[in-house]
N, C-alpha and C positions, 0 to 999 in steps of 0.2 A: 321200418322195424315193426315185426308184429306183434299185438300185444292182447293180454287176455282181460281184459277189467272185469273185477270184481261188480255184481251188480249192488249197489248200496240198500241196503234193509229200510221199507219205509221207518220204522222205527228209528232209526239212527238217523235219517233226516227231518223226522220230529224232534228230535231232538237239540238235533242243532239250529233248529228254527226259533227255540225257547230262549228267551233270553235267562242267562244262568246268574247266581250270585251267591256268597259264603253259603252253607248250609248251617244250621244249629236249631235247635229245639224239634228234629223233626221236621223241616222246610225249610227252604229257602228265606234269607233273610229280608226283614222289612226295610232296610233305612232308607233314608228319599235322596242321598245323595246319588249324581249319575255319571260320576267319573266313570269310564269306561275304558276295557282293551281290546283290541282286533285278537283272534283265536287263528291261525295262517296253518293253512296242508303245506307241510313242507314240500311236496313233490310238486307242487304246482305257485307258490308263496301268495294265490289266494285268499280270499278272507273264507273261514271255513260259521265261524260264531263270534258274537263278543260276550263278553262276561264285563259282570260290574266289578269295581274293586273295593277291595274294606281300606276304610280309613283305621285310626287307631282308638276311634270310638267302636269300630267293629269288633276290630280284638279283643277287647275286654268283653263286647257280649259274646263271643265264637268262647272264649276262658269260661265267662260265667256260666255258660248254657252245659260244659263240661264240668265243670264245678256243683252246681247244684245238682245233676245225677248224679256223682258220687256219692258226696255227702246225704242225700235221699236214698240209695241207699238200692234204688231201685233194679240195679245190675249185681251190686259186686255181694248181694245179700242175699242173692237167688242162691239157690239149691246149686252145685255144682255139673250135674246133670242138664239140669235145666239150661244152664249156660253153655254147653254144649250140642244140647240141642237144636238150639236157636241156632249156633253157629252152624251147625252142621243145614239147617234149613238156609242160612245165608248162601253155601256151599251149593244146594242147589237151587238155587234161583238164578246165584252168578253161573252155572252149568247150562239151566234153560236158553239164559240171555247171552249165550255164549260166541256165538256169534253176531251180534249186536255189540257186546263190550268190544269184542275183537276188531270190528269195522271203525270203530270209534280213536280204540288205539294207534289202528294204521292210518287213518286220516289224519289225527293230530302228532300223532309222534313223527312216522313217515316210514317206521318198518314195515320190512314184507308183512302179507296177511297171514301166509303160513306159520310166520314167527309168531305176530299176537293170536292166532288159535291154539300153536304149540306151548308157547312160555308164559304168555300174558294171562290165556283163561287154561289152560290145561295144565299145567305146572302149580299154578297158582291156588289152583282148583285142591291136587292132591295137598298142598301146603295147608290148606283151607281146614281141609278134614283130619292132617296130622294134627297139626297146632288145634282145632276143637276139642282131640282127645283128649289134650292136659287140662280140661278146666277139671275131670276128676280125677287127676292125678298129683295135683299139688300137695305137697308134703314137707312137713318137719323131721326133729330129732328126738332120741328121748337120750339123755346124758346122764351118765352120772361124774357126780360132784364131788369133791371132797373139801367142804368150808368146815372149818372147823368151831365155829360161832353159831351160837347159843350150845353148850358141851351139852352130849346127847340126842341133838335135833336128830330129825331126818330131812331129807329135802326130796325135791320133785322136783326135777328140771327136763326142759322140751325146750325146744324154737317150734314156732310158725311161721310161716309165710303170709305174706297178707299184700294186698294190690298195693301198687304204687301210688297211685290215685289218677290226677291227670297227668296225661301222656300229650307229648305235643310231639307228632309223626312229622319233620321236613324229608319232603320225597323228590328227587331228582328227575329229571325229563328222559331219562333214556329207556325205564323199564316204569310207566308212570303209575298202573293197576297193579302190577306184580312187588313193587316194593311196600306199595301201601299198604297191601297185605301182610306183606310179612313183618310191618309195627301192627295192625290194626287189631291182627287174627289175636298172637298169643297176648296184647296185652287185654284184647275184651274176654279172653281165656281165664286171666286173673283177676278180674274184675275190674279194670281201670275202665276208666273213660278216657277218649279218645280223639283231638283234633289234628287233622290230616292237612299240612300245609303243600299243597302241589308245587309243582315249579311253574314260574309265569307262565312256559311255553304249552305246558299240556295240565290242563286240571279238570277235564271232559270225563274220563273214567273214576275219579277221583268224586266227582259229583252222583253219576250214573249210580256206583258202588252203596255212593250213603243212601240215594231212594230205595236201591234192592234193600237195606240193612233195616230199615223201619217198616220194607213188606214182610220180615222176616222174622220180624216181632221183637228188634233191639229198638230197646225203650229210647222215645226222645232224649237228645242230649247228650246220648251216649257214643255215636258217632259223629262226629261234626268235621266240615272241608272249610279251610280258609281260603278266598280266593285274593289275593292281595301281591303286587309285587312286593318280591323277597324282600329286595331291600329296604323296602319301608315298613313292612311288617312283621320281618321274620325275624331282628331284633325285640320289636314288642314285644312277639310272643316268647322266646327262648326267656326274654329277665324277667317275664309275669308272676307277679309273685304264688296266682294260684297252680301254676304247672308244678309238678314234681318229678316231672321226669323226660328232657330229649330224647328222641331217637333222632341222628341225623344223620343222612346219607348223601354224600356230594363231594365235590373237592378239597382237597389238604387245608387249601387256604380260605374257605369259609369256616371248614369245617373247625379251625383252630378260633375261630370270630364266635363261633358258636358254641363251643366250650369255657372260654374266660366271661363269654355273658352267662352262662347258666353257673358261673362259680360264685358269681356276685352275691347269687339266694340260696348256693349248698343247693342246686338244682341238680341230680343224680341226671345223668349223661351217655348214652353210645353213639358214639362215632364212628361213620365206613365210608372211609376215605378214597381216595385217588393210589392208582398203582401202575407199574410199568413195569408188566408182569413177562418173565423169562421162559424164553423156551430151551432149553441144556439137549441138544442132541448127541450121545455119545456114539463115539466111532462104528460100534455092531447097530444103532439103529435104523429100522426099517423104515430107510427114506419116503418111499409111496406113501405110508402110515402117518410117518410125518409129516407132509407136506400137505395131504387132508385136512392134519391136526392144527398145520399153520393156519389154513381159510377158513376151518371152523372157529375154531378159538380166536384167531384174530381178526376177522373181520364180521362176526356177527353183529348185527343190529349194525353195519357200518362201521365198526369199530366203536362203539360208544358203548363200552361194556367197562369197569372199572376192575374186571377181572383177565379183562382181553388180555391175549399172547403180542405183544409189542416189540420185541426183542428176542430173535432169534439167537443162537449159538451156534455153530455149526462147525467141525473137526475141517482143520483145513485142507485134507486131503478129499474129504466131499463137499466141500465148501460151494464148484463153480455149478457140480453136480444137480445140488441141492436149488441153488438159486434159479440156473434155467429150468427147472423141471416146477417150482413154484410158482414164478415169471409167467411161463405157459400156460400154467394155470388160473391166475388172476386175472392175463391179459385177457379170456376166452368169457370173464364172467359177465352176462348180461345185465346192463343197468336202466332203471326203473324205476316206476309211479309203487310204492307198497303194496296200491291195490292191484295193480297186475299181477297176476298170478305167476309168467312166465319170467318175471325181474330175480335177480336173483343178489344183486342190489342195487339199494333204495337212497333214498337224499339224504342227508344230515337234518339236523332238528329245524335248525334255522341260518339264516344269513350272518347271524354273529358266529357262529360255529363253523359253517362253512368256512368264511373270510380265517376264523383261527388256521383251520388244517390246512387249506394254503397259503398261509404264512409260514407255520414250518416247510411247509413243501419248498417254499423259495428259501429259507435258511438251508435246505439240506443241498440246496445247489448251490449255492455260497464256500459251504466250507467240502463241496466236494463228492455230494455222495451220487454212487449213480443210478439213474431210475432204469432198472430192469423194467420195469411193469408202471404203468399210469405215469400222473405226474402230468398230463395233458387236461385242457379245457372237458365238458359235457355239456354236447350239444342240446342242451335239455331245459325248461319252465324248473324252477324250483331252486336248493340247494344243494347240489352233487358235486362230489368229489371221487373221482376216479380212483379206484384200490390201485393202491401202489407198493412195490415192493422197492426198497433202498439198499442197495449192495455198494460193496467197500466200504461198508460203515465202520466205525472206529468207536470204540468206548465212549472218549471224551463229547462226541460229537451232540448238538444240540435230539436230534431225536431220538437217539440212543438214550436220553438221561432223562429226559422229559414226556411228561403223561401229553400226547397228542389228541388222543380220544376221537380217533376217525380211522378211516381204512388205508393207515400206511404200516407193513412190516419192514421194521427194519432187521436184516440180516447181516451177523458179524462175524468174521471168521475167528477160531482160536486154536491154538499151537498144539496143546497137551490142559488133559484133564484139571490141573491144579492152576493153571489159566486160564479156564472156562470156568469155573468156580467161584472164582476170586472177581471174576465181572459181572456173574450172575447174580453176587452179593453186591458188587459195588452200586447203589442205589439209595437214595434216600427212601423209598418205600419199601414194602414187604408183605403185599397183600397175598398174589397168590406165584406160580412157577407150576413148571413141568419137568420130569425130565423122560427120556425118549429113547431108550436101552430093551433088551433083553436079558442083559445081565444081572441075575437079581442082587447076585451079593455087591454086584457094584453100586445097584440104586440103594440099596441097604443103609448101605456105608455115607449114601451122600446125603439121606433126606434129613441127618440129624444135623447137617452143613449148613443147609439154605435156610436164608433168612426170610421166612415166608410163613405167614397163616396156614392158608392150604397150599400141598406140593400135592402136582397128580401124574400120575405116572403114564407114561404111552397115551395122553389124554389131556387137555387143557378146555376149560370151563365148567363141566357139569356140576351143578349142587343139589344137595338135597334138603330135604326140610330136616333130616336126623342128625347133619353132618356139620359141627359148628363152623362158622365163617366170619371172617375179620381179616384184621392185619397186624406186623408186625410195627416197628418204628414208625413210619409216618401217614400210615395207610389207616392209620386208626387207632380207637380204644374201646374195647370188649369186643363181647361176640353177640351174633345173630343166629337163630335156629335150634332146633332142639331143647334139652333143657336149660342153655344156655341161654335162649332168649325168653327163660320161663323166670329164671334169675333176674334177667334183666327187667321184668315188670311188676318186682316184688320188691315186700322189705321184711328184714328176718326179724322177728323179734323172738327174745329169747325170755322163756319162763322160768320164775324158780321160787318154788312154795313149801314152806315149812309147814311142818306138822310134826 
C-alpha cells in the first residue's frame, strides 16, 4: 500500500526527547518523585515520550500556583486590552508553531495531519482570536429599582461581572489542543487563572500550549497543565477547595463523578457530555448530499467526536438505496498512520478504546445487525478499527442506544415522518442532530421537536466559536462558546447605592 509520511519537524522530536512534568509557576515542575507513564503513537502503539506523574502533593501546588496569580492580581487586574492583547499574541505564536503543534497532535492523538492543521491549529486559531475579543467586551446592567425603604431615597443599581477565579479545565483525548482552548482562551478573557488537566492518553499539546502562553507574556501561574492519571488526581482537583469553577468535557458517566464532587464546595460547574447524535433524512433529501454528510459527520477523527452522526434515519422506501451507496463508500476509504498524508483513516486513541469499538462490533453481530461496510480485522501496527456501516439496525439494538465513539454508522430504516421522530428523540442524550430535507416548512416545523442542543440542517458537525454548544438531558449542563462561555467564567454581582 502506498503511503505519503509526513516528515516530522526537528522541533517536534526535541520535544518529545524532553522529559515532560505538570507545568505551574511558569515551568515545569520540581518534585523528586519519579513515578512515570509511557506517551504511545497510536498508529504504531510505540512509545512516543513519558511524562512524570503528579502525586496529590502535586495538586495542591498545580491549585496553589493558580491561586496565588489570582489573588495577586496580576492577570485579572490588567487593563482589559491589555488582556487581549496578550491573548491575541498567544494566537500568533500558536499560528507560527502551527505545524509543529499539528505533528504533535497527530502523533499522540493518532488523527489524520490534515485534520490537526485544519481543527486542532486552524479552528482553534480563529476561536483564539474570537474569544481575545471579549476581554473588552465584558459587561453589566444598569437597573432600575423600586425599594421603597428609607421613603425618598434614590438608588443606583448595576451588576458586574467579575472572573471566576480558578478554573480547573479536564480535557478529553479526542480533540486534546482544540478543547483546551476553548476553557483556557475565554476564561483567561475574564481574568481567571487556569489549570489544564489532559487526558492520560495525550497531554503533549497541552504542555507545548502553556510554554507558547509565558512566551506570550501570560504571567506565571496563570496557565498551568496537570499531568497526572485522571483517576487519581482528577478527583483532587474537582473537590480543591481553592478552584471555583469546572469545565469538564468527557463522558456522561465521569462527567456525573465530576459534578456531585464540585457540589461538595458549591464548586460552579459546565459539563459536555457524551452523545448519540441523529441523522433524520426525510424522503425529498439529497441522498449524494447525505451520504457525504454521513462520513463527514460521522466518521471524523475516527468517530471519536462527541458530536458525531451515529445514527442514521432513513425513509424506507430509500432505505436499501441509501445503505449501498454509503457501504460503497466507507468500504473504498483508505486506512492509516495520521502522519500519512494519503490515510484517510487513522487508529483509535488507544488499545482500551480499540478493544471498546470491537466489543460493540461483536454485540452488533450477536443481536443481528449486518455489516454492510467493515467489521473485518486491520492488517496494520497500532489501534485500527475498520469504519463500519450497520444495516438492519433496530431502535432497541445495543448500538443504536449507546455512545460507541469509533467509526461505526449505524443505519435504521423508518415507516413515516412521526416514526422517525419519535426515535430520533428516543435517547438518553441530546447533544447534537441533523436533519436532511429541502423542505423548509418541513424542517421548520421539526427543529422545535428534537431533543437536541444543536440541530443542523443538510449538514452535521460544524461549530463555531459565536454559536453556543452543549446538550440537552444527558449530554450535559450549560453552554460553551460565544457569550455563553463568557458567562460561564464569571460571577454576577449586583450593585445597589443609596443616595
Amino acid at each position: 500500500m502506498a503511503t505519503s509520511l509526513v516528515s516530522t519537524l526537528p522541533a517536534v522530536e526535541g520535544f518529545l526527547d524532553k522529559r515532560h512534568r505538570s507545568f505551574l509557576d511558569g515551568g515545569q515542575c520540581r518534585t523528586q518523585h519519579e513515578r512515570s507513564m509511557d506517551i504511545l503513537d497510536p498508529a504504531t502503539a510505540g512509545v512516543l515520550t513519558r511524562v512524570q506523574l503528579a502525586d496529590l502533593e502535586e495538586v495542591d501546588a498545580v491549585v496553589a500556583s493558580a491561586h496565588r496569580a489570582f489573588t495577586s492580581g496580576c492577570w485579572s487586574k490588567l487593563a482589559p486590552a491589555a488582556r487581549e492583547r496578550i491573548l491575541l499574541r498567544f494566537a500568533d505564536l500558536v499560528e507560527a508553531h502551527g505545524e509543529e503543534l499539528a505533528q504533535l497532535e497527530t502523533l499522540n492523538q493518532g488523527k489524520s495531519i490534515h485534520l490537526s492543521r485544519a481543527i486542532e491549529v486552524g479552528a482553534s486559531l480563529n476561536y483564539m482570536r474570537y474569544m481575545a475579543g471579549w476581554a473588552t467586551k465584558i459587561e453589566g446592567q444598569t437597573l432600575d429599582v423600586s425599594i421603597p425603604m428609607p421613603e425618598h431615597a434614590r438608588f443606583n443599581a448595576y451588576t458586574r461581572r467579575e472572573p471566576a477565579g480558578v478554573v480547573a479545565g479536564i480535557v478529553p483525548w479526542n480533540f486534546p489542543m482544540m478543547i483546551a482552548l476553548w476553557k483556557v482562551i475565554p476564561a483567561l478573557a475574564c481574568g481567571c487563572t487556569v489549570i489544564i488537566k489532559p487526558a492520560d492518553e495525550t497531554p503533549l499539546t497541552a504542555l507545548r500550549l502553556a510554554e507558547l502562553a509565558v512566551e506570550a507574556g501570560i504571567p506565571a501561574g496563570v496557565f498551568n497543565v496537570l499531568i497526572g492519571r485522571g483517576a487519581e488526581v482528577g478527583p483532587a482537583l474537582v473537590a480543591h477547595p481553592l478552584v471555583n469553577k469546572v469545565s469538564f468535557t468527557g463522558s456522561t458517566a465521569v462527567g456525573k463523578q465530576v459534578g456531585i464532587a464540585a457540589l461538595q464546595n458549591m464548586t460552579r460547574f459546565i459539563l459536555e457530555l457524551g452523545g448519540k447524535n441523529p441523522m433524520l433524512l426525510l424522503e425529498d433529501a439529497d441522498l449524494d448530499k447525505a451520504v457525504a454528510g454521513a462520513i463527514g459527520g460521522g466518521l471524523l477523527n475516527q468517530g471519536q467526536v462527541c458530536a458525531a452522526a451515529s445514527r442514521i434515519y432513513v425513509q424506507a422506501r430509500q432505505y436499501e438505496r441509501f445503505v449501498e451507496a454509503l457501504s460503497a463508500q466507507v468500504g473504498a476509504l483508505s486506512i492509516g498512520a495520521g502522519m500519512d498524508a494519503t490515510a484517510q483513516v487513522g487508529p483509535l486513541v488507544s488499545k482500551k478504546q480499540q478493544s471498546s469499538v470491537l466489543n460493540y462490533l461483536e454485540i452488533a453481530r450477536r443481536e443481528g445487525a449486518r455489516f454492510a461496510a467493515g467489521g473485518q480485522p486491520v492488517d496494520l501496527p497500532g489501534y485500527f478499527v475498520a469504519p463500519t456501516v450497520l444495516a438492519d439496525m433496530q431502535q432497541r439494538m445495543t448500538c443504536v442506544q449507546e455512545e460507541i465513539f469509533g467509526p461505526v454508522l449505524s443505519v435504521v430504516p423508518y415507516d413515516n415522518l412521526e416514526q422517525g421522530l419519535q426515535m430520533v428523540n428516543d435517547s438518553r442524550y441530546g447533544l447534537t442532530a441533523s436533519l436532511w430535507s429541502n423542505d423548509l416548512g418541513r424542517v421548520m416545523e421539526l427543529i422545535p421537536q428534537i431533543e437536541a442542543g444543536t440541530v443542523w440542517v443538510n449538514n452535521h458537525v460544524p461549530v463555531d466559536p459565536n454559536l453556543p454548544f452543549g446538550g440537552y438531558k444527558q449530554s450535559g449542563m450549560g453552554r460553551e462558546f460565544g457569550r455563553s462561555a463568557i458567562e460561564g467564567f464569571t460571577e454576577i454581582k449586583s450593585v445597589c447605592i443609596t443616595y
